[in-house]
ZARO-712836 format. One record per residue: residue number from 0; residue in one letter; y, x, z of N, C-alpha, C in turn. Coordinates in steps of 0.05 Angstrom, whole numbers, plus 5000, padded with zeros to 4 digits. Atoms other than C-alpha are relative to their C-alpha. Example, Ala and Ser with C-alpha at 12.3 -4.5 7.8 and 13.67 -1.06 7.14 Angstrom:
BEGIN
seq,type,n.north,n.east,n.up,ca.north,ca.east,ca.up,c.north,c.east,c.up
0,A,4976,5018,5000,4910,5246,5156,5024,5018,5000
1,S,4976,4984,4999,4979,5273,5143,5022,4985,5014
REM end
This chain:
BEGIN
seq,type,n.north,n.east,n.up,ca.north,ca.east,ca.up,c.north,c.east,c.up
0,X,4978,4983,5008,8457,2380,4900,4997,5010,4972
1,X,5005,4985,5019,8426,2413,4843,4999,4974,4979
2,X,4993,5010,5014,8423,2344,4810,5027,4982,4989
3,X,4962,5004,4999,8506,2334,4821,5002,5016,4984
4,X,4985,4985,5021,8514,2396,4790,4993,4995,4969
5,X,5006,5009,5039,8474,2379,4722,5017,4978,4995
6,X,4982,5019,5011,8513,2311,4723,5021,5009,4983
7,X,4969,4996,5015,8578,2339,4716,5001,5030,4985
8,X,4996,4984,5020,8560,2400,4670,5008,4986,4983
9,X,4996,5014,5034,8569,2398,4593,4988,4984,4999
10,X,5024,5014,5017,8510,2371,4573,4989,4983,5027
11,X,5011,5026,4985,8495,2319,4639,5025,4986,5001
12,X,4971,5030,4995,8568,2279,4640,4993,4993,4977
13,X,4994,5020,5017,8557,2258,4581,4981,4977,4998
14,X,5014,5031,4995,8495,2216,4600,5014,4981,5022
15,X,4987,5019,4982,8539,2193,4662,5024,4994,4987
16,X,4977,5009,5013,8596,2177,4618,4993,4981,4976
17,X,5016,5027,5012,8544,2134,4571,4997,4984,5018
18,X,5001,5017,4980,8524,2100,4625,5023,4982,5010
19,X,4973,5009,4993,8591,2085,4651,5014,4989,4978
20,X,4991,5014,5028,8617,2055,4576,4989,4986,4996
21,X,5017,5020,5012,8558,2016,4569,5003,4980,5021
22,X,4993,5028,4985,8566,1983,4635,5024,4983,4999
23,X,4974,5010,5004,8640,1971,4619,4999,4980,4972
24,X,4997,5011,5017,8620,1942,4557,4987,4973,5000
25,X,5012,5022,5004,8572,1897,4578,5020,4985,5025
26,X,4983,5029,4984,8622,1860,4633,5026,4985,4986
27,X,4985,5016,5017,8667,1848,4584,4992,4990,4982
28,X,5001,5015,5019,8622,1828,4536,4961,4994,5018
29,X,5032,5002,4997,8552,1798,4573,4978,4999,4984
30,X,5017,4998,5019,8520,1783,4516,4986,5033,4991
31,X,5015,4970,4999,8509,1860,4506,4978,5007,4998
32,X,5026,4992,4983,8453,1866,4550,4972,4992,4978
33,X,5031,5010,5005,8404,1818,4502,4983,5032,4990
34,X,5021,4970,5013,8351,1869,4481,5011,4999,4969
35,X,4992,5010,5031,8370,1839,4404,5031,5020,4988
36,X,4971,4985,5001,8443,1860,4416,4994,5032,5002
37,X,5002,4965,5000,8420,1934,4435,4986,5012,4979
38,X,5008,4984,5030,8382,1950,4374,5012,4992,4981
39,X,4981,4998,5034,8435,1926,4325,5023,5019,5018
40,X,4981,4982,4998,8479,1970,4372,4988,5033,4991
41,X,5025,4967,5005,8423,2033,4364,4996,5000,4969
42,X,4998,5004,5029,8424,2014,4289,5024,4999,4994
43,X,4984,4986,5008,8495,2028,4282,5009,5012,5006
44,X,4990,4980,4986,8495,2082,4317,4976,5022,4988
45,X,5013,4978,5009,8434,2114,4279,5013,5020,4982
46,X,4990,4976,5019,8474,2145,4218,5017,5016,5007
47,X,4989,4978,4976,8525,2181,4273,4980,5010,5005
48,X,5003,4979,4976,8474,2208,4310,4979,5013,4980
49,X,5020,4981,5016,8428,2235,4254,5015,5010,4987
50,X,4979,4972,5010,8489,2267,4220,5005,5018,5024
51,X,5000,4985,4981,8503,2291,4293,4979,5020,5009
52,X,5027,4979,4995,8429,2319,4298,5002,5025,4975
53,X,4986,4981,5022,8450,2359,4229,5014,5014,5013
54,X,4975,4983,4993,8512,2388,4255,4992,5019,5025
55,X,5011,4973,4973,8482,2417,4316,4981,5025,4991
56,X,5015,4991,5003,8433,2448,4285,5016,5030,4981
57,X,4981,4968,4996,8494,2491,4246,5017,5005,5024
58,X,4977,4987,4978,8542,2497,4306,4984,5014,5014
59,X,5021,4973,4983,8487,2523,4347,5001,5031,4987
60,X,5010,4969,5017,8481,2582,4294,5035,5015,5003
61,X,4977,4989,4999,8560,2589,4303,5011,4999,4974
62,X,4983,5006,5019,8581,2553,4236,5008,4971,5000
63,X,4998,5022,4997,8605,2494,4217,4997,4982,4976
64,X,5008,5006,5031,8594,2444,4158,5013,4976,5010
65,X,4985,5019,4999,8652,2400,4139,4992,4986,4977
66,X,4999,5014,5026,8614,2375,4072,4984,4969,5008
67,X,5023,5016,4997,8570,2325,4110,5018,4971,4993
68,X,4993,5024,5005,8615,2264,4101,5007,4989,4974
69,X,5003,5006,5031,8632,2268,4027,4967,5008,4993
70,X,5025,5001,5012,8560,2291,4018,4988,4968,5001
71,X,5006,5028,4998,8545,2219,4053,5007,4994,4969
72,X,4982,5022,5021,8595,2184,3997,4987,5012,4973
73,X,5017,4991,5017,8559,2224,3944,4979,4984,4995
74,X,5023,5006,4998,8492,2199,3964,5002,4970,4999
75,X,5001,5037,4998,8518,2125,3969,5003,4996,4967
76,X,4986,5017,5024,8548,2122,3901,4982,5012,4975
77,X,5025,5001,5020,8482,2151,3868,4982,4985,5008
78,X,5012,5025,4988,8442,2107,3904,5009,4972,4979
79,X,4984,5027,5009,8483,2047,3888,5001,5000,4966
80,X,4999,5003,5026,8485,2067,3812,4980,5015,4982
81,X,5031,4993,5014,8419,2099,3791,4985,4980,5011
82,X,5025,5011,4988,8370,2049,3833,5004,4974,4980
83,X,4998,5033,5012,8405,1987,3804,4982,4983,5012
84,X,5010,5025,4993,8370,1925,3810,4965,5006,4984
85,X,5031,4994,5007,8302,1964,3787,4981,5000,5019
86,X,5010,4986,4975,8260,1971,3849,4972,5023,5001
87,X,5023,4972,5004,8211,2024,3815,5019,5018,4999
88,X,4985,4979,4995,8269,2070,3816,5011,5003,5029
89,X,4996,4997,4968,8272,2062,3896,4990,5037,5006
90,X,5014,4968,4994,8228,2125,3903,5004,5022,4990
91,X,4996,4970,5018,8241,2171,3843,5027,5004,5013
92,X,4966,4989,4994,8328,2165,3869,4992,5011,5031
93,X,4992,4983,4982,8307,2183,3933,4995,5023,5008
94,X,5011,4960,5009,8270,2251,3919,5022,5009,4988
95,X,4976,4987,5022,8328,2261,3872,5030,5008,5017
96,X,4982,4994,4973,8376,2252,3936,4993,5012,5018
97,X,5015,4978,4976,8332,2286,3980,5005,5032,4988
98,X,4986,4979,5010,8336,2349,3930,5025,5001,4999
99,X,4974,4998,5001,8407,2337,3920,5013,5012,5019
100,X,4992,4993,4979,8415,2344,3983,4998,5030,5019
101,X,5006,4973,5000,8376,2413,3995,5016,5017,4987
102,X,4986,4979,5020,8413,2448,3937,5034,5001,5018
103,X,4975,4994,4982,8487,2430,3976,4996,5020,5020
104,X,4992,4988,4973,8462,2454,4038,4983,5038,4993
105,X,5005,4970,5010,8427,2516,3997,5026,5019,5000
106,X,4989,4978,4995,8488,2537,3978,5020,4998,5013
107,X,4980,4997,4983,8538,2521,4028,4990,5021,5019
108,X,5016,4980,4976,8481,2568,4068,5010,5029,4986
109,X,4995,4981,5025,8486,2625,4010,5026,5013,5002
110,X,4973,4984,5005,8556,2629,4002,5001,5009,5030
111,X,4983,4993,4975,8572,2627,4076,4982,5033,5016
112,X,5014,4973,4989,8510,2686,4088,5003,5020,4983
113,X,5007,4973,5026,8512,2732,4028,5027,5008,4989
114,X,4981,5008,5006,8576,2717,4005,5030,5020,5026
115,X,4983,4985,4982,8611,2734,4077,5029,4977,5000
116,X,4974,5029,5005,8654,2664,4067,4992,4992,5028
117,X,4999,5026,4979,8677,2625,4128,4981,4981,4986
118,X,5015,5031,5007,8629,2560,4135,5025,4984,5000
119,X,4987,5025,4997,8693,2521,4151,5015,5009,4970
120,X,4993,5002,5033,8720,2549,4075,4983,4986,4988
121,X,5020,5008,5014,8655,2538,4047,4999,4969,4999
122,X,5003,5031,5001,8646,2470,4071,5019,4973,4995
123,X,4979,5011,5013,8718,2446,4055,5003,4996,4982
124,X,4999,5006,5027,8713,2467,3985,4980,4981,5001
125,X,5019,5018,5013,8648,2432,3987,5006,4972,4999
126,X,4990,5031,4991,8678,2372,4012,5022,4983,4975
127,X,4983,5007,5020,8737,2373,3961,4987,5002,4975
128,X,5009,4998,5027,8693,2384,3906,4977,4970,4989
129,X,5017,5022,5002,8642,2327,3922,5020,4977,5001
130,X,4983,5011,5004,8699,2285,3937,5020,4981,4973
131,X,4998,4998,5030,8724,2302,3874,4987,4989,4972
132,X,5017,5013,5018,8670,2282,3827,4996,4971,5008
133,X,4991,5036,4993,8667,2214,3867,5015,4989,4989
134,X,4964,5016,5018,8738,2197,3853,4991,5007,4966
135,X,5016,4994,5032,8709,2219,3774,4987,4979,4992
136,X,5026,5023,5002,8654,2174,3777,5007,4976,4992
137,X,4996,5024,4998,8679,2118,3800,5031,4981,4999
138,X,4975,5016,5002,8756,2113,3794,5011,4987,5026
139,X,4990,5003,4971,8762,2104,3873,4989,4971,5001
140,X,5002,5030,5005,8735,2033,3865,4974,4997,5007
141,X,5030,4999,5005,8663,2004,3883,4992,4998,4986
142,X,5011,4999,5028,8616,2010,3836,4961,5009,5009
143,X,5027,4994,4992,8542,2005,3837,4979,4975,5014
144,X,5008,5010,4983,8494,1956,3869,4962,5006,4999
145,X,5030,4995,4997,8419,1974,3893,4980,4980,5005
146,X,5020,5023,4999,8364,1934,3895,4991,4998,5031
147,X,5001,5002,4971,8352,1898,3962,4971,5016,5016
148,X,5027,4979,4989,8282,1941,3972,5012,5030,5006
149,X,4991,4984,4990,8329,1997,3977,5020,5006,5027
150,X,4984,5010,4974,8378,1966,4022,4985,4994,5028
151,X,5011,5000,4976,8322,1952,4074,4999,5020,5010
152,X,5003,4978,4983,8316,2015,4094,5023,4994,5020
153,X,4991,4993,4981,8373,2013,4130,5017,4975,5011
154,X,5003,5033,4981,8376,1931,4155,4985,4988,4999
155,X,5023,5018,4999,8309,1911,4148,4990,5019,5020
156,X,5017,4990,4979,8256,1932,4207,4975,4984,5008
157,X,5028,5027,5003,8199,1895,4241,5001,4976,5025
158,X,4995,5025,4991,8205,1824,4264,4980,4996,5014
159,X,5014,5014,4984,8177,1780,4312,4979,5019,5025
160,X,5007,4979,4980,8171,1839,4367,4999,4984,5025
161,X,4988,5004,4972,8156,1821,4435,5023,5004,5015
162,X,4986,4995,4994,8212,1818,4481,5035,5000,4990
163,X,4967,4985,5010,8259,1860,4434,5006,4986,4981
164,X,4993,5007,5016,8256,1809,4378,4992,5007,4971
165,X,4989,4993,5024,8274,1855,4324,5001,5036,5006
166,X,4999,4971,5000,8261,1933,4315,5009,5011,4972
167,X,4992,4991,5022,8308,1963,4264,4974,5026,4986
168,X,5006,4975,5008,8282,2010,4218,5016,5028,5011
169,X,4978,4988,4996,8345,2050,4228,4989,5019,5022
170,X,5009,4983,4981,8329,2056,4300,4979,5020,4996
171,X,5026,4971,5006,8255,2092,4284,5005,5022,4988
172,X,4993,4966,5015,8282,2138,4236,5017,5013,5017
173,X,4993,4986,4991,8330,2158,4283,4980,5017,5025
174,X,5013,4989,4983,8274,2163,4333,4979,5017,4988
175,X,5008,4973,5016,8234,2208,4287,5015,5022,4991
176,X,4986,4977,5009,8286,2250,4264,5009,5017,5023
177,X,4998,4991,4984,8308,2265,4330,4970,5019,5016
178,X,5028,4981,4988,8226,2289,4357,5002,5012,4978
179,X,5009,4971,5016,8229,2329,4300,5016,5016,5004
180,X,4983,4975,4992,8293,2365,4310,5001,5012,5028
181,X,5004,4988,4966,8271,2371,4391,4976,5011,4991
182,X,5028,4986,5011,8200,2398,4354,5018,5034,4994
183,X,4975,4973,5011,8252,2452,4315,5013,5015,5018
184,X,4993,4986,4982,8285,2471,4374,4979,5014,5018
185,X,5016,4986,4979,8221,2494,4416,4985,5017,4983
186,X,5018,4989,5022,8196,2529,4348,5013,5028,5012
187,X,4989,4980,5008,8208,2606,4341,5021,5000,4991
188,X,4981,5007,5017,8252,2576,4286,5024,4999,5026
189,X,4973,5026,4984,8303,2537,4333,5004,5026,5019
190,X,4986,4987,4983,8301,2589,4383,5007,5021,4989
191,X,4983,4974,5020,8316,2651,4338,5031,4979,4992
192,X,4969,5001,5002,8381,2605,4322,5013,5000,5016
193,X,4991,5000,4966,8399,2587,4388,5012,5033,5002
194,X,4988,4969,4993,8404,2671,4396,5008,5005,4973
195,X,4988,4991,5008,8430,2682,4328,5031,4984,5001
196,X,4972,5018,4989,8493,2630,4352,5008,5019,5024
197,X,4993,4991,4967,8493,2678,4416,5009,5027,4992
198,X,4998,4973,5008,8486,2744,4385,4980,5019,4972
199,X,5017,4998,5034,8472,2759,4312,4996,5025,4999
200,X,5000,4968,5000,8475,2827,4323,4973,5011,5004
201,X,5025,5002,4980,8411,2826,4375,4990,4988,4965
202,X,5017,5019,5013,8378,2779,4329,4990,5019,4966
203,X,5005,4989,5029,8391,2822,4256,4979,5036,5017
204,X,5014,4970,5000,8368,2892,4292,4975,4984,5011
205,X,5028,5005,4990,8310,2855,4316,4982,4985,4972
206,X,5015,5008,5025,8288,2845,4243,5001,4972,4981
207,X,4998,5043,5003,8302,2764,4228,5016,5002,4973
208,X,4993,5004,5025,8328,2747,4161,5024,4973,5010
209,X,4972,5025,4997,8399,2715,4183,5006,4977,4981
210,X,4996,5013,5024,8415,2697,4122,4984,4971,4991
211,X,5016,5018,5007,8357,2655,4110,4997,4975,5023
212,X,5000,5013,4970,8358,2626,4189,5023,4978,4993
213,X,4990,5025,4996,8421,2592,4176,4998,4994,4983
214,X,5005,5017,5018,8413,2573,4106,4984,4968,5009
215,X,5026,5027,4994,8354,2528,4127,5019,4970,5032
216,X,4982,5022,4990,8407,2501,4184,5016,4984,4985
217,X,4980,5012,5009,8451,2483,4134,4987,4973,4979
218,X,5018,5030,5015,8398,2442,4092,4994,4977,5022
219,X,5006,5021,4979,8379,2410,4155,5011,4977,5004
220,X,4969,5019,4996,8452,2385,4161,5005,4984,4984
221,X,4990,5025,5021,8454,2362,4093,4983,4983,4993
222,X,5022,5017,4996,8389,2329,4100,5004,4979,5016
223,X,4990,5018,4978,8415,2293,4153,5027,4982,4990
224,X,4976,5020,5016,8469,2268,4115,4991,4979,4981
225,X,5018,5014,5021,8423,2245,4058,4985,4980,5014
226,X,5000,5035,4987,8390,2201,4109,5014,4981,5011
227,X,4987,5010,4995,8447,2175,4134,5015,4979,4986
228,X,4984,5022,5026,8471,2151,4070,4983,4979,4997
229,X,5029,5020,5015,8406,2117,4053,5007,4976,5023
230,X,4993,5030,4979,8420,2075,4123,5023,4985,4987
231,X,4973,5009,5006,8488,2065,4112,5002,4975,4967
232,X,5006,5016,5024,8469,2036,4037,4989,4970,5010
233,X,5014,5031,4989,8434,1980,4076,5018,4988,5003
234,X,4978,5028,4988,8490,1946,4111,5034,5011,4996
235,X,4969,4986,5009,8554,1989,4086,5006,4988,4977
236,X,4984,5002,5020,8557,1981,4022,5001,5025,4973
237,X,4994,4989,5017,8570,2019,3959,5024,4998,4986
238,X,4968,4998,5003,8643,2040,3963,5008,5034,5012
239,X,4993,4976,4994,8679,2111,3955,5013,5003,5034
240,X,4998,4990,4982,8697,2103,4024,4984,5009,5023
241,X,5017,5003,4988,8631,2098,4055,4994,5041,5009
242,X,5008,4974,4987,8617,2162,4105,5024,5017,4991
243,X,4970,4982,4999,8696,2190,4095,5001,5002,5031
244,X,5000,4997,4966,8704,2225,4169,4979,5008,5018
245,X,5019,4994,4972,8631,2225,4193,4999,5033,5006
246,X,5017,4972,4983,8627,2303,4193,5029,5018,5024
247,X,4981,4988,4974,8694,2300,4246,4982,4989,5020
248,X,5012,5020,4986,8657,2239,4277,4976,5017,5016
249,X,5021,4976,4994,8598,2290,4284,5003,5021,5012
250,X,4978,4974,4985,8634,2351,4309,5004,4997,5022
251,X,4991,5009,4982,8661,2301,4361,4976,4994,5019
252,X,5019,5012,4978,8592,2274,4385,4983,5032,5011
253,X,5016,4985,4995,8559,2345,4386,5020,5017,5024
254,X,4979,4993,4985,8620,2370,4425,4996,4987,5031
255,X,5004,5016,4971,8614,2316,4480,4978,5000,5009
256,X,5027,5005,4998,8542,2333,4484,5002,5024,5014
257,X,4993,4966,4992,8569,2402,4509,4988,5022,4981
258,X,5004,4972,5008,8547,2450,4456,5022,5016,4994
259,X,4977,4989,5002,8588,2501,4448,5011,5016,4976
260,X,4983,4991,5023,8634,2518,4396,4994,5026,4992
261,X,5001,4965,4994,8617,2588,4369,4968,5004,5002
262,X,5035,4999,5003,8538,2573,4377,4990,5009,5026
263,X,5007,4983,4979,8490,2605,4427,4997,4981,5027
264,X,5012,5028,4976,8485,2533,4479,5002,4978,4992
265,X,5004,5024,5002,8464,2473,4470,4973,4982,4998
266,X,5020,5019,4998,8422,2409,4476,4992,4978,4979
267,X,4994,5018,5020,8406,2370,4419,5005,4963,5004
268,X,5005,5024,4998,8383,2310,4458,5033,4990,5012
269,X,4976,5007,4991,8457,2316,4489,5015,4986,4983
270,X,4977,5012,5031,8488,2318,4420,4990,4979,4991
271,X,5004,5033,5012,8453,2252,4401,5008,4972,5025
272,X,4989,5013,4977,8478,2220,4468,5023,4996,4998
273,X,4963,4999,5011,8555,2238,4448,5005,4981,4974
274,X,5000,5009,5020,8546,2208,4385,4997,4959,5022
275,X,5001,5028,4989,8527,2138,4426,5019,4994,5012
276,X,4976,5010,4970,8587,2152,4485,5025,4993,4969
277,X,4979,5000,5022,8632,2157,4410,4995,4970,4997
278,X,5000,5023,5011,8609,2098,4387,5002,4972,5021
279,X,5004,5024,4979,8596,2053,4456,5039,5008,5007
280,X,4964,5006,4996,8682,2070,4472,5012,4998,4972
281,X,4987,5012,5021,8704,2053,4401,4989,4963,5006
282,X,5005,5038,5003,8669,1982,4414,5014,5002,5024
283,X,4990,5011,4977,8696,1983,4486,5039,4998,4989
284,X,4977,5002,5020,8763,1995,4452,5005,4975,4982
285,X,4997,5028,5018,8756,1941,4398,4994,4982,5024
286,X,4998,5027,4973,8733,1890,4466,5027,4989,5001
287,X,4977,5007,4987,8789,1905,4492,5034,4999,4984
288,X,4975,5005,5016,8840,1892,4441,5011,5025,4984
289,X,4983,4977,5003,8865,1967,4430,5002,5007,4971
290,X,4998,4988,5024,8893,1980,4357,4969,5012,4979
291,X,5023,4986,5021,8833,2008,4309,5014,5021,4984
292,X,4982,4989,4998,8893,2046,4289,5001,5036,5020
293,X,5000,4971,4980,8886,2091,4349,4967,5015,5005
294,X,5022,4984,5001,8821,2114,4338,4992,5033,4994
295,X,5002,4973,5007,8832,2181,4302,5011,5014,5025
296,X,4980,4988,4980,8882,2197,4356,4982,5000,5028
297,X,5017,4991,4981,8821,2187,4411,4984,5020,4999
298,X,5027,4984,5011,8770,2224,4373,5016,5028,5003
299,X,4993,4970,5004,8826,2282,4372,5005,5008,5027
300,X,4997,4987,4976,8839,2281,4449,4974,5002,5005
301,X,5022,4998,4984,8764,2265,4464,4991,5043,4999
302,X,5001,4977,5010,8752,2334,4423,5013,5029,5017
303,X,4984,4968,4984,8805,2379,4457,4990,5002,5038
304,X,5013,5005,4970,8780,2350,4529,4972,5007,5003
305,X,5025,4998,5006,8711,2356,4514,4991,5034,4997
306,X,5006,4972,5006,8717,2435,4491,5015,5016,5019
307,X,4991,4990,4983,8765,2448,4542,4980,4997,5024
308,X,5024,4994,4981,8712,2425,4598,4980,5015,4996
309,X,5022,4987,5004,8662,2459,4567,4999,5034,5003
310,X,4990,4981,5001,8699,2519,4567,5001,5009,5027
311,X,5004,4993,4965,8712,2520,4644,4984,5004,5011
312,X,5022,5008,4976,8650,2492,4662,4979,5030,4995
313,X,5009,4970,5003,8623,2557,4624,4994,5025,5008
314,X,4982,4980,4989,8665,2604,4650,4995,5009,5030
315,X,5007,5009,4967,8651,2584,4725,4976,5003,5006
316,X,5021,5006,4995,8587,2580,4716,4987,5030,4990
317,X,5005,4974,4997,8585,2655,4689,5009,5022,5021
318,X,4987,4991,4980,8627,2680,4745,4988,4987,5022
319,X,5024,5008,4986,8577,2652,4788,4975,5008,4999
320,X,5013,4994,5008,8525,2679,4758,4996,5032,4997
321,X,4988,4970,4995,8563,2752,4763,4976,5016,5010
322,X,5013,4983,4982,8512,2811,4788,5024,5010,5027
323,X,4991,4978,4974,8532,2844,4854,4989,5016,5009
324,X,5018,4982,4998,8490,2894,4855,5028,5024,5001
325,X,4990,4979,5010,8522,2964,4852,5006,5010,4977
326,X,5003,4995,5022,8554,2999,4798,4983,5017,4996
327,X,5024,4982,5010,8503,3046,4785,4971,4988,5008
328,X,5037,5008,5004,8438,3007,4803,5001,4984,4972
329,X,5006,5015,5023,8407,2994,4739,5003,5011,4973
330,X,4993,4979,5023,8434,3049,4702,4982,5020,4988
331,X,5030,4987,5013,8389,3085,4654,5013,5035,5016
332,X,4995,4975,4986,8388,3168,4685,5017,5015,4971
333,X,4986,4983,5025,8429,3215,4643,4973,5015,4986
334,X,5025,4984,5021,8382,3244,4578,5014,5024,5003
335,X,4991,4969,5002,8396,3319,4570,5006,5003,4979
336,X,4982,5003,5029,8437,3336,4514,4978,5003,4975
337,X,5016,4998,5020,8417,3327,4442,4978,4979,5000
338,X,5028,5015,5008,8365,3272,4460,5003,4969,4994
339,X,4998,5036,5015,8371,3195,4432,4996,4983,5032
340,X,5015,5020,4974,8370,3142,4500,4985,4987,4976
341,X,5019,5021,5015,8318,3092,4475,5017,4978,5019
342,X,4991,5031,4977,8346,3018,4505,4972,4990,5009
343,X,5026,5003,4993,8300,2991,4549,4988,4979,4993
344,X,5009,5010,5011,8283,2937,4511,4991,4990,4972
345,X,4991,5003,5031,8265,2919,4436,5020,4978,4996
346,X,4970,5011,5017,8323,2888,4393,4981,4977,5004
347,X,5008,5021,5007,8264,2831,4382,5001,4981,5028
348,X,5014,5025,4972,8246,2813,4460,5034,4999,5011
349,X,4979,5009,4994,8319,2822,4468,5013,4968,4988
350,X,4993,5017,5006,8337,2770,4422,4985,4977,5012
351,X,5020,5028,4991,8276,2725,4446,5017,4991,5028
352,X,4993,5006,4976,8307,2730,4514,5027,4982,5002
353,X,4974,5011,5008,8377,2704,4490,4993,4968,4993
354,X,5008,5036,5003,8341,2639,4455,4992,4996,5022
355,X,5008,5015,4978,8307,2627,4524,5016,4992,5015
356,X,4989,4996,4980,8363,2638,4566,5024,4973,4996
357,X,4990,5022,5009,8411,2596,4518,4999,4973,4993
358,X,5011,5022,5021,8373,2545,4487,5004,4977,5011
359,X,4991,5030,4997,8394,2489,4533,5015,4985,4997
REM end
């Protein structure tokens, strides 16, 4: 019973709703199954789900960051036109993108903590501004080509594997980036956000440096973008359209993963699972003939279906959860006038208790 009900929570349908896409995909397409075929599907499904591991890491905190997909297109079209055809400039461009990429998510953290700016302002201008200098750059046109030692990163890997053939790079980085952001989440770190997504309130009187908590989410996110690009450079291309969309695309997978809008629950390993059910029904989609056309228009019902269940299943699951105790058991005794109650717990083990309680 108890493993029905995790199925059809937030965060367990969406492994039974992978499951269920993947088998639909392989009877219409058998070939699927080879082992070969599943790691070029897990290799284009790494740069979704490591922008998706980004984005959780702000929505959990209860912001949002809409700059991650022009930050991508950023990162492609310095890539593509600082590395050139040098391959000793492989290493120095990507420290240079790696910082690049810290300073965005510095201050999209900054403005949106100190500042007192919406993240979804903040990260819009950021979007129209990076955007902006793109179209500058390059005149909307491709432009750029990298040397193929940079392009392996993200379609070269290691050959002649038992079994599997062929082990992307792609894949590993996603599978390192992911144990580290499930490392982050069992930290102090990860769970102080977890409760400052729940209750910033708890979290600031219990001493924590908000400000600085989500900043460091917001680098996370745009770190996660910065590797995404570097994949994407492999087998994408170097073109202003490259990574236009991923940070809805992202939104959408961390959503179907059940975290919840607003911060304060969620699973990361869920939100990199949504990111796969996104991408395994866009191919079941293309199988089956259906427009490429109607894709935005899924991604916008999956979204409203997705936050609406999550919302119920919430809801239900707090009204279940209801005390029935009496109203007065539990109640502190009246102080005698003039004297301060103390609460009976500190602001800090309060907040600790919030990351524990939420953090799945």
């Amino acid at each position: 019973m108890k493993a029905l009900k995790t199925l059809v929570s937030p965060r367990g349908a969406v492994f039974l709703l992978l499951v269920v896409l993947l088998v639909a995909v392989t009877i219409l397409n058998p070939n699927f199954a080879e082992p070969g075929q599943i790691m070029r599907f897990i290799q284009r499904v790494a740069p979704i789900a490591i922008v998706a591991i980004g984005q959780f890491f702000v929505i959990i905190a209860g912001e949002f960051d809409l700059s991650q997909g022009s930050l991508i297109t950023a990162q492609v079209i310095i890539a593509g036109n600082l590395v050139g055809q040098d391959d000793s400039r492989t290493v120095p461009v990507l420290l240079f993108m790696v910082a690049f990429g810290i300073v965005i998510g510095v201050v999209n953290g900054l403005i949106t903590t100190l500042l007192k700016v919406p993240s979804f302002i903040v990260t819009l201008g950021m979007m129209l501004a990076l955007l902006g200098a793109v179209m500058w750059w390059t005149g909307g046109a491709a432009t750029g080509n990298p040397a193929d030692s940079f392009r392996q990163i993200g379609r070269g890997g290691i050959r002649d594997v038992p079994f599997l053939d062929f082990i992307p790079w792609a894949v590993l980085i996603l599978a390192a980036w992911l144990a580290l952001g499930i490392w982050i989440t069992q930290r102090p770190y990860g769970k102080t956000l977890v409760a400052l997504g729940d209750n910033a309130r708890a979290v600031e009187y219990a001493g924590a440096r908000s400000w600085w908590i989500v900043t460091r989410a917001f680098v996370i996110s745009s770190l996660s973008a910065t590797l995404s690009a570097v994949l994407l450079v492999g087998y994408a291309g170097v073109h202003p359209s490259v990574g236009r969309g991923y940070e809805f695309i992202a939104i959408t997978a961390v959503v179907l993963g059940g975290v919840v809008l607003g911060g304060g629950r969620g699973w990361i390993v869920a939100a990199v699972a949504g990111a796969f059910v996104l991408e395994s029904l866009f191919l079941l989609l293309n199988i089956a003939g259906v427009p490429s056309t109607l894709r935005d228009a899924v991604q916008g019902v999956i979204i409203i279906a997705a936050v609406a269940y999550s919302g119920v299943a919430f809801r239900s699951r707090r009204r279940g959860a209801a005390p029935t105790a009496s109203p007065d058991q539990g109640k502190e005794p009246d102080a005698p006038a003039g004297t301060a109650v103390q609460p009976s717990a500190s602001p800090a083990l309060a907040a600790e208790g919030v990351a524990e309680t939420r953090g799945d």
